[in-house]
VOPAGU-2260 file (C-alpha; in pm, 1 decimal, decimal comma):
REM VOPAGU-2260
SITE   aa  ch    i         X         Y         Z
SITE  UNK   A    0     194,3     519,5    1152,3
SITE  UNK   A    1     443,7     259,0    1068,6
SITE  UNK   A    2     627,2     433,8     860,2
SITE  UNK   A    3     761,9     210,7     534,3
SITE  UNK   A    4     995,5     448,0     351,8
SITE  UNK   A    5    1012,4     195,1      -2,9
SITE  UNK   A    6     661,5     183,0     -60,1
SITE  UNK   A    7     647,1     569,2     -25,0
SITE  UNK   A    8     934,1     562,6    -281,2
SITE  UNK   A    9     776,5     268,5    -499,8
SITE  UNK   A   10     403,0     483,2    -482,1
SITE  UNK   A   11     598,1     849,5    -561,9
SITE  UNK   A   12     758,8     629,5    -943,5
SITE  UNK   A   13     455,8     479,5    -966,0
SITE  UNK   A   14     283,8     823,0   -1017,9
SITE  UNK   A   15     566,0     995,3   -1181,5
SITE  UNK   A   16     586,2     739,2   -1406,1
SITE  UNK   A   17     186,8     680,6   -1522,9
SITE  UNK   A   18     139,6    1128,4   -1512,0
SITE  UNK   A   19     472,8    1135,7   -1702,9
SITE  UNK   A   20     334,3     850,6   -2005,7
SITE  UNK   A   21       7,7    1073,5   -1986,0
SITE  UNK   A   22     185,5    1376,7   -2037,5
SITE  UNK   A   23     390,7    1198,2   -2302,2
SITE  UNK   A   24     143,7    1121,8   -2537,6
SITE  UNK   A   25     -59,1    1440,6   -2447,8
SITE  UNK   A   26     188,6    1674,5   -2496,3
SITE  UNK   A   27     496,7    1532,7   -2645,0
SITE  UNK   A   28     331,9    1341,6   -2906,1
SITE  UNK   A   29     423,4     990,4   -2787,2
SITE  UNK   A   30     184,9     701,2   -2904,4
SITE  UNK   A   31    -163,4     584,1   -2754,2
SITE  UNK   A   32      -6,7     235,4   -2606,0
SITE  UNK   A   33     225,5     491,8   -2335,5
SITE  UNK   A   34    -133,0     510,5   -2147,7
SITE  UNK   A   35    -118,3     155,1   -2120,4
SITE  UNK   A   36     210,1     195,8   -1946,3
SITE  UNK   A   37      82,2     489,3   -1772,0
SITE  UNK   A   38    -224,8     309,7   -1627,2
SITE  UNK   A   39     -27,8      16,8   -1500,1
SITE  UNK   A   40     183,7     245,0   -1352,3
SITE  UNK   A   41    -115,0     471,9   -1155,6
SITE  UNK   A   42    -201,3     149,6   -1061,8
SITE  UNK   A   43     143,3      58,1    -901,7
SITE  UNK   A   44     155,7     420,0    -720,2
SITE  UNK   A   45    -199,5     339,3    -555,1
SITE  UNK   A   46    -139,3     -36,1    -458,6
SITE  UNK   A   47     222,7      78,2    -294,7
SITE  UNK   A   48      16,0     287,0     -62,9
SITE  UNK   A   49    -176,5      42,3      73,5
SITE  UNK   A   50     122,0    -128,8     216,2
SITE  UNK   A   51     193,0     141,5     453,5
SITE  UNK   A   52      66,3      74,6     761,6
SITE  UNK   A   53    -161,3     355,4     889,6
SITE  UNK   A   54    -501,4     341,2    1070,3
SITE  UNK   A   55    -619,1     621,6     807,3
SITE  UNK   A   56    -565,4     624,3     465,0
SITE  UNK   A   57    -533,9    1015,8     428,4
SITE  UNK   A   58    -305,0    1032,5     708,9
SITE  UNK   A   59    -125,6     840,0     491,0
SITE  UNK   A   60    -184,4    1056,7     157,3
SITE  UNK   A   61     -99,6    1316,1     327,7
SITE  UNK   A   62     245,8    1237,5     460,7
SITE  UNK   A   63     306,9    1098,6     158,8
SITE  UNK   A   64     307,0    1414,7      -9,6
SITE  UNK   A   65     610,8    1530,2     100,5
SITE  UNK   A   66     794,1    1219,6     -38,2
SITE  UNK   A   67     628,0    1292,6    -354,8
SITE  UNK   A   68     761,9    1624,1    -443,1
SITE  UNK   A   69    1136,6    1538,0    -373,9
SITE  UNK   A   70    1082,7    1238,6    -578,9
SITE  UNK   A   71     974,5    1470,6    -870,8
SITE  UNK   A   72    1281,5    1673,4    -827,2
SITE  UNK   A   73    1496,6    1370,6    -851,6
SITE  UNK   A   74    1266,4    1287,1   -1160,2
SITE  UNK   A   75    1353,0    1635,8   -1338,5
SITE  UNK   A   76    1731,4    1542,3   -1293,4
SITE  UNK   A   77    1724,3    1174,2   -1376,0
SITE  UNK   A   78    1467,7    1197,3   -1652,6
SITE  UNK   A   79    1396,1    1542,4   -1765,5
SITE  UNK   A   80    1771,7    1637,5   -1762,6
SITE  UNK   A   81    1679,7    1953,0   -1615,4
SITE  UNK   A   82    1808,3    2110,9   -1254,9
SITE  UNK   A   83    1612,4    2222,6    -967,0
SITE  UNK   A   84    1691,2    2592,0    -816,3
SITE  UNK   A   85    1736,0    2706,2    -484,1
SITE  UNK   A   86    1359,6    2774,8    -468,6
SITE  UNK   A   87    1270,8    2395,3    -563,1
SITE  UNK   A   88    1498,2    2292,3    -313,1
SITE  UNK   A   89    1405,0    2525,6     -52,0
SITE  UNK   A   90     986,7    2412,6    -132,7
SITE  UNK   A   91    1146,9    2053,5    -104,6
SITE  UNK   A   92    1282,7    2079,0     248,3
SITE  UNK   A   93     946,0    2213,6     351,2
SITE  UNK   A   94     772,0    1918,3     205,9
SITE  UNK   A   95    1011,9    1642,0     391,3
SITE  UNK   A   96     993,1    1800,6     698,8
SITE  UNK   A   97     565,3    1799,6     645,6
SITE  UNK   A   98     607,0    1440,4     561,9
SITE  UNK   A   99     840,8    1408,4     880,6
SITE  UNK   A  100     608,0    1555,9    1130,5
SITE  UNK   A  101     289,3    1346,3     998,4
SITE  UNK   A  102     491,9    1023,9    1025,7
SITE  UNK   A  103     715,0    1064,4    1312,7
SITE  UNK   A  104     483,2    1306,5    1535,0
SITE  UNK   A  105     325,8    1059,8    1830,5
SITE  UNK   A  106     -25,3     978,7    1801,4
């Protein structure tokens, strides 16, 4: 796997960003047109995956995953205001070095 680290990062806001406008309007009380937002984003998060260069597309998903939850974390800082504890970051580092191993590990 040819490992492109921005389009993991590009997919990872993508999805924050469209499950965030869902939960918006779902939860928080935000108007119908954030799912419009929130669509184009889902759509952003699924397109920037394709650009990674894999021969499988769940080897992919799968070491994506990793990049996924620390981007979250970052998310609940930059967006939510809120700070992850020791056992976030301790979940995190498990996560990355999942991701690491799928994308790094020979084949």
């Amino acid at each position: 796997m040819a490992v492109g680290w921005a389009w993991f990062v590009l997919a990872a806001v993508g999805e924050l960003a469209g499950c965030y406008a869902v939960w918006a309007w779902a939860r928080d009380g935000r108007p119908a047109w954030w799912l419009t937002w929130g669509m184009a984003s889902l759509m952003a998060f699924a397109w920037a995956l394709t650009r990674i260069e894999s021969s499988y597309a769940s080897r992919t998903f799968a070491a994506y995953g990793g990049i996924y939850v620390a981007a979250a974390l970052a998310w609940l800082m930059i967006v939510e205001g809120a700070r992850p504890d020791r056992w976030d970051l301790i979940g995190v580092g498990l996560c990355v070095a999942g991701t690491l191993v799928i994308a790094l590990g020979p084949r």
